[in-house]
GUTORVEX-282519 format. One record per residue: y, x, z of N, C-alpha, C in turn; residue in one letter; residue number from 1. Coordinates in Angstrom, 1 decimal, always signed. Example, Ala and Ser with C-alpha at 12.3 -4.5 7.8 and 13.67 -1.06 7.14 Angstrom:
REM residues 2
{{-5.7, +13.2, +7.8}, {-4.5, +12.3, +7.8}, {-3.3, +13.2, +7.8}, 'A', 1};
{{-2.2, +12.8, +7.1}, {-1.1, +13.7, +7.1}, {+0.0, +12.9, +7.9}, 'S', 2};
This chain:
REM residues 94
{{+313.1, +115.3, +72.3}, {+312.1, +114.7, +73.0}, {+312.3, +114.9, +74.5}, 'X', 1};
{{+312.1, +113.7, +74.7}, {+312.4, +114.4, +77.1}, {+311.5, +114.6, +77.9}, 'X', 2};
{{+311.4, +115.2, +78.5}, {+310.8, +115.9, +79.7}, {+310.1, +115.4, +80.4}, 'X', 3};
{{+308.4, +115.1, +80.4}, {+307.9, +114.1, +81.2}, {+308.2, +113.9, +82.9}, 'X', 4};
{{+308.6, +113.6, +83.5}, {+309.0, +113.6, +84.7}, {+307.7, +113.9, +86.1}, 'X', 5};
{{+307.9, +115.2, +86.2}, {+306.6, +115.7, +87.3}, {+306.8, +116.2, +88.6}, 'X', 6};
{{+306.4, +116.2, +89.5}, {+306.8, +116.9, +91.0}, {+306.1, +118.5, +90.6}, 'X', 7};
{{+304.7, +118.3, +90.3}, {+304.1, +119.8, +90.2}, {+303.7, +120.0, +88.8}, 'X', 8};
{{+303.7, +121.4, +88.5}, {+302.9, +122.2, +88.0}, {+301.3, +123.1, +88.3}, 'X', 9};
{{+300.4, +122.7, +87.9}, {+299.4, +122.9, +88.7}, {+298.4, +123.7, +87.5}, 'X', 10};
{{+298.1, +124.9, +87.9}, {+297.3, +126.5, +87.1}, {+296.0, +125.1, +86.9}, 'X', 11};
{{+295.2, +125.4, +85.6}, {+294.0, +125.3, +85.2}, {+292.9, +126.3, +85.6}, 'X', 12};
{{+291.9, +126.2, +86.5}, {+291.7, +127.5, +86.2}, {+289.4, +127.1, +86.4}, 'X', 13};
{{+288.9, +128.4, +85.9}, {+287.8, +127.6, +85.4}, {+286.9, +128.5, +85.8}, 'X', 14};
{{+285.8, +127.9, +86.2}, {+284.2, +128.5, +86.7}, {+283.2, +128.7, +85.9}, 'X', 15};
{{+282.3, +129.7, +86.0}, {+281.1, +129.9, +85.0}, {+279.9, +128.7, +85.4}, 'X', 16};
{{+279.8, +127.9, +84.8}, {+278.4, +127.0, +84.5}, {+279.5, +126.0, +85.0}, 'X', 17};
{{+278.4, +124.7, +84.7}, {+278.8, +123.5, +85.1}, {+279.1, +123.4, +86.5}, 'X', 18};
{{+280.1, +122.1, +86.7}, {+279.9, +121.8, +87.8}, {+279.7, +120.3, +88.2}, 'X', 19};
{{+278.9, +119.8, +89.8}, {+278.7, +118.2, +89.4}, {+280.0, +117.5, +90.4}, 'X', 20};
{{+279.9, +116.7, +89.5}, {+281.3, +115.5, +89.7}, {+280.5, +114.9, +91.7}, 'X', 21};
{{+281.4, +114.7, +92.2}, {+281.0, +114.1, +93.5}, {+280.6, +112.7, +93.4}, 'X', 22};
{{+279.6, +112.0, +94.2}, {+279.2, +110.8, +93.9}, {+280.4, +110.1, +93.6}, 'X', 23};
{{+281.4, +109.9, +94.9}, {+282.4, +108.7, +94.9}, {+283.5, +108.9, +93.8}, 'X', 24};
{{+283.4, +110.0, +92.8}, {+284.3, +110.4, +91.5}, {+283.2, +109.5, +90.5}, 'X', 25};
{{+282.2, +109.7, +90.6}, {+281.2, +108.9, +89.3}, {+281.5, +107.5, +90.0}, 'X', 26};
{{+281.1, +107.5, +91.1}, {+281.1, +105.8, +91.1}, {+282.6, +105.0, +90.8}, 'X', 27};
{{+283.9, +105.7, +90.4}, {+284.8, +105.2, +90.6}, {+285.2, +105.0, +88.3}, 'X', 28};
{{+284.3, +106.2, +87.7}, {+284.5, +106.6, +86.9}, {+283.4, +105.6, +86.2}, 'X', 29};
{{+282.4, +105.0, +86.3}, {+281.6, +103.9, +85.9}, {+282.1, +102.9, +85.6}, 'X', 30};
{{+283.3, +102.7, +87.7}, {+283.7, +101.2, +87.7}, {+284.6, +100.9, +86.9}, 'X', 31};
{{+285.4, +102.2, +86.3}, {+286.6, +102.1, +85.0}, {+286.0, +102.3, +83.6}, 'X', 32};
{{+284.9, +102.3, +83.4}, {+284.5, +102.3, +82.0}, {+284.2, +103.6, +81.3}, 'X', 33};
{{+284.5, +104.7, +82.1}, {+284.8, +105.9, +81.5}, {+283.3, +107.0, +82.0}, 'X', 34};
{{+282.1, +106.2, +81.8}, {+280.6, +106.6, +82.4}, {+279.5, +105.4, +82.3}, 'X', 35};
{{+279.0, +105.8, +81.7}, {+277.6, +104.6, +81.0}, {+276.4, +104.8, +82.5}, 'X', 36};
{{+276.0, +104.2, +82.7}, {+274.7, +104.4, +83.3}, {+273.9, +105.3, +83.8}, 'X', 37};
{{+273.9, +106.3, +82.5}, {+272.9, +107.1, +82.6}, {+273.9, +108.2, +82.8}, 'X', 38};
{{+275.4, +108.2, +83.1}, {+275.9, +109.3, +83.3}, {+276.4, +110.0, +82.4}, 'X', 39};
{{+276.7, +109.6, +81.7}, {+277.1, +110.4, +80.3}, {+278.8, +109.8, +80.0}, 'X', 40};
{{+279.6, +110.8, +80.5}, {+281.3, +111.0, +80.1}, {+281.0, +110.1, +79.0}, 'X', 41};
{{+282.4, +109.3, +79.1}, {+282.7, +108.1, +77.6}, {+284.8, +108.4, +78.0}, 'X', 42};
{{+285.0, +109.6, +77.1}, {+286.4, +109.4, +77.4}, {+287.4, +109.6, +76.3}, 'X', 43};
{{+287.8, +108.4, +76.1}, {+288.7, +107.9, +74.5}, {+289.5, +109.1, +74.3}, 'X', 44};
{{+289.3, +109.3, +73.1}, {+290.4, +110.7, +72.9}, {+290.0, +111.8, +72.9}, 'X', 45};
{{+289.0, +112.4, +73.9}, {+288.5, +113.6, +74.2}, {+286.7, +113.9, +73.3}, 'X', 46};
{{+287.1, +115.4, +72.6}, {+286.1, +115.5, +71.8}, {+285.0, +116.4, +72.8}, 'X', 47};
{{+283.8, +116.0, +71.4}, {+282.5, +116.5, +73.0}, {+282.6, +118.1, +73.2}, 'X', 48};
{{+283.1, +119.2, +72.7}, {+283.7, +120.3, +72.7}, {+284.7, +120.3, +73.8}, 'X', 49};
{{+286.2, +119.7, +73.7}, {+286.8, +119.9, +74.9}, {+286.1, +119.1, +75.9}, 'X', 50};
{{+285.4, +118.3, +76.5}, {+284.7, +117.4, +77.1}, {+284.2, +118.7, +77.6}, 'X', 51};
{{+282.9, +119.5, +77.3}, {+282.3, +120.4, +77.7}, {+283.1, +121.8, +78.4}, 'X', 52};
{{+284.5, +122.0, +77.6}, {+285.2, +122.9, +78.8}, {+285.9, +122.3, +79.7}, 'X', 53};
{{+286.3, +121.0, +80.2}, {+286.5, +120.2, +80.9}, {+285.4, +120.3, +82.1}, 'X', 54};
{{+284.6, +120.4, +81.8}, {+283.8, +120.6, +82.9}, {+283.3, +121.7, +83.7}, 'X', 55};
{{+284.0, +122.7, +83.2}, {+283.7, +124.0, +83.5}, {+285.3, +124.0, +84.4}, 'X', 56};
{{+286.2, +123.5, +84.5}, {+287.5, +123.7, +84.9}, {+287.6, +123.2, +86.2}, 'X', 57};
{{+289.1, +123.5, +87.1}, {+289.1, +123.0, +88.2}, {+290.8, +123.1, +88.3}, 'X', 58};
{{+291.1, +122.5, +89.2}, {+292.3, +122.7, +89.4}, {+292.7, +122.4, +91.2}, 'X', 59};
{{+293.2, +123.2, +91.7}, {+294.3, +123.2, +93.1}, {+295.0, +121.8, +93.2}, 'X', 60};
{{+294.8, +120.8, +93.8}, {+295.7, +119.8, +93.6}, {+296.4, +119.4, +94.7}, 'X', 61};
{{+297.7, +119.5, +94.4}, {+298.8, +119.8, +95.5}, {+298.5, +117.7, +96.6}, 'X', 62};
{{+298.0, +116.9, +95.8}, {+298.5, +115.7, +96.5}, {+297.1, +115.3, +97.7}, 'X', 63};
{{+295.6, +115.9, +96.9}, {+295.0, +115.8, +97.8}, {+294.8, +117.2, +98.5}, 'X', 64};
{{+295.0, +118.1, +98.4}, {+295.3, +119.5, +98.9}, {+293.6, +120.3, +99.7}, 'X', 65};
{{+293.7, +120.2, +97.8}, {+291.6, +120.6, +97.6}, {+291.5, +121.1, +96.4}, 'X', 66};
{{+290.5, +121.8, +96.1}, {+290.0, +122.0, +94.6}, {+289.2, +121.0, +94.2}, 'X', 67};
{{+289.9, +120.2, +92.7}, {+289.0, +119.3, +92.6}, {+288.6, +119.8, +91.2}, 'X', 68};
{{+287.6, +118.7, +90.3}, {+287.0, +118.6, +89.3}, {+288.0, +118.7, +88.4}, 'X', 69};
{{+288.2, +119.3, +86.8}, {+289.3, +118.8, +86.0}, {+289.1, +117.0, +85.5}, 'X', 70};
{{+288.1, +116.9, +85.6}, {+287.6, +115.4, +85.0}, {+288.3, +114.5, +86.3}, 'X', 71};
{{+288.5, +115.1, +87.4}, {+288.5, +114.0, +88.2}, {+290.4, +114.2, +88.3}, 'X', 72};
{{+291.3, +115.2, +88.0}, {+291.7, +115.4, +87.6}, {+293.0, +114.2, +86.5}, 'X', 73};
{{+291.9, +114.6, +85.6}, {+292.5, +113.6, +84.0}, {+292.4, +112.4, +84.5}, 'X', 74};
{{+291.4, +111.7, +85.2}, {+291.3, +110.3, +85.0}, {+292.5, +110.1, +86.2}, 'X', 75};
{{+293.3, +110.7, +87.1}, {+294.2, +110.6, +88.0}, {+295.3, +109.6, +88.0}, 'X', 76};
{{+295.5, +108.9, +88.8}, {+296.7, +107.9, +88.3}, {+298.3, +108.7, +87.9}, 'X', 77};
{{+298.1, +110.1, +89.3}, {+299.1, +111.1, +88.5}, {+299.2, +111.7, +87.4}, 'X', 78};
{{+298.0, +112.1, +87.0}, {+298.0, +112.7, +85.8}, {+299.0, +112.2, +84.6}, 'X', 79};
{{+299.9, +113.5, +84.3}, {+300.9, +113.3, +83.0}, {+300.3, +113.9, +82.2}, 'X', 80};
{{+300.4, +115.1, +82.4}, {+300.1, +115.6, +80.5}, {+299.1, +117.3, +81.0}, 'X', 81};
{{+298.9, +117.4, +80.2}, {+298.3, +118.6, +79.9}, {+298.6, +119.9, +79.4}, 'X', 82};
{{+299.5, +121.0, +79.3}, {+300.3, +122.1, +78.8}, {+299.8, +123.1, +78.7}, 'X', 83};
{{+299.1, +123.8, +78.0}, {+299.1, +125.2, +77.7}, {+298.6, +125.7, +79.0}, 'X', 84};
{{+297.4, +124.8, +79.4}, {+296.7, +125.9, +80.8}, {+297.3, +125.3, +81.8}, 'X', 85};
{{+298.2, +124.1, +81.8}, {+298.5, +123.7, +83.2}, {+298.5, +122.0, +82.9}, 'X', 86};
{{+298.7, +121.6, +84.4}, {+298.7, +120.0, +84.7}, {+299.9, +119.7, +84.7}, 'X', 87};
{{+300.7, +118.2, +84.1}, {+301.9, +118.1, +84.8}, {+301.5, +116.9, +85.9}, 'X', 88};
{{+301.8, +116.9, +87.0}, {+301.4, +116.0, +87.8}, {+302.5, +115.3, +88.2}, 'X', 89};
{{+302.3, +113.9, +88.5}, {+303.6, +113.4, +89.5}, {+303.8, +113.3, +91.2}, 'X', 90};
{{+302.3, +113.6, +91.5}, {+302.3, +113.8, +93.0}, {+303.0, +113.1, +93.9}, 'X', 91};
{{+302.7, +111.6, +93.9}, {+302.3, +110.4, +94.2}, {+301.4, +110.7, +94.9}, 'X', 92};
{{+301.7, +109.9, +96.5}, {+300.4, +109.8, +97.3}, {+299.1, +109.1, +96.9}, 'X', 93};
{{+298.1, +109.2, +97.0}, {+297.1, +108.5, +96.5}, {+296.2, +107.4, +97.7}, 'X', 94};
């Protein structure tokens, strides 16, 4: 199997309690289907258990060079894959 092609590797790393998504991340995450109205995550594939530590997570992200959301994260156009605690990213300007 071959090696998904990434610029970074990027630590998961995760905070006690929730945290809230920033407006212009929900209003982007609505306009793609992936957030009903009332705010409630709708994300194919992901069960409501990891959903819930997903939100406790954050990650360092090398391309906007901030700590962001892991949700905001996954929905990334960079976003490759997911590894044992880390991101593979392709780090593409955005």
């Amino acid at each position: 199997m071959d090696e998904l092609e990434h610029k970074f590797e990027v630590e998961i790393q995760e905070r006690e309690g929730r945290q809230k998504l920033p407006d212009n991340v929900k209003a982007e995450l609505k306009t793609s289907g992936m957030m009903d109205d009332k705010g409630k995550l709708k994300l194919k594939g992901v069960s409501p258990k990891m959903l819930k530590r997903m939100k406790q997570e954050f990650v360092a992200c090398p391309v906007l060079k901030d700590d962001i959301h892991f949700i905001q994260c996954f929905v990334c156009p960079n976003f490759q894959s997911r590894v044992t605690g880390k991101v593979l990213c392709k780090g593409d300007p955005l």
